[in-house]
C-alpha angles and dihedrals in degrees: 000000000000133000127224088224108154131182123180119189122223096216084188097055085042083060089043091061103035091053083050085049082051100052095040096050087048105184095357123114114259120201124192105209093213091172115142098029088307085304094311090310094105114276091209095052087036101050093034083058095045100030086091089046100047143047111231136343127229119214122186093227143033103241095050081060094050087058093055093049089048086052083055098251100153091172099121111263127207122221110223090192092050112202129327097190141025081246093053094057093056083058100053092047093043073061098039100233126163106236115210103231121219114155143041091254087060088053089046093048092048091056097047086049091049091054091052 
């Protein structure tokens, strides 16, 4: 059974308030958490109207930062996962991501990169 729930996003309003963030955090660093699709409001629209007003965006997975980078959002993004793999984490740097580490094997897999 489906539900009639509706959101619209005033793209307009979500600029307001991140210009008023701005201002209030004067020189410190601002980052829009746009994971899960900016919590179902639309991560590309979202990050595309933010991207001039903050400084960078964090995203739970790597390929939700990919997206943003196909959209042409070049503001640095943080990975909340981090890697999974060896593999994950050349992905994240041919995309210049920033990966969140967490564990010994992300700190083994950044030196052997590092010696590549």
């Amino acid at each position: 059974m489906s539900r009639p729930t509706r959101v619209t996003i005033d793209l307009a309003a979500l600029r307001r308030n991140a210009s008023t963030l701005r201002l209030q955090a004067g020189s410190r660093k601002v980052m829009a958490v746009v994971k899960a699709d900016a919590y179902g409001h639309g991560a590309v629209d979202c990050a595309q109207t933010l991207s001039p007003l903050v400084d960078a965006f964090a995203v739970a997975f790597t390929e939700e930062a990919l997206t943003l980078r196909s959209a042409g959002i070049d503001t640095p993004i943080l990975v909340l996962q981090g890697p999974h793999t060896l593999e994950d984490l050349s992905v994240m740097s041919a995309a210049s991501l920033w990966p969140a580490l967490s564990s010994h094997h992300h700190l083994d897999w950044l030196s052997q990169k590092r010696c590549e």
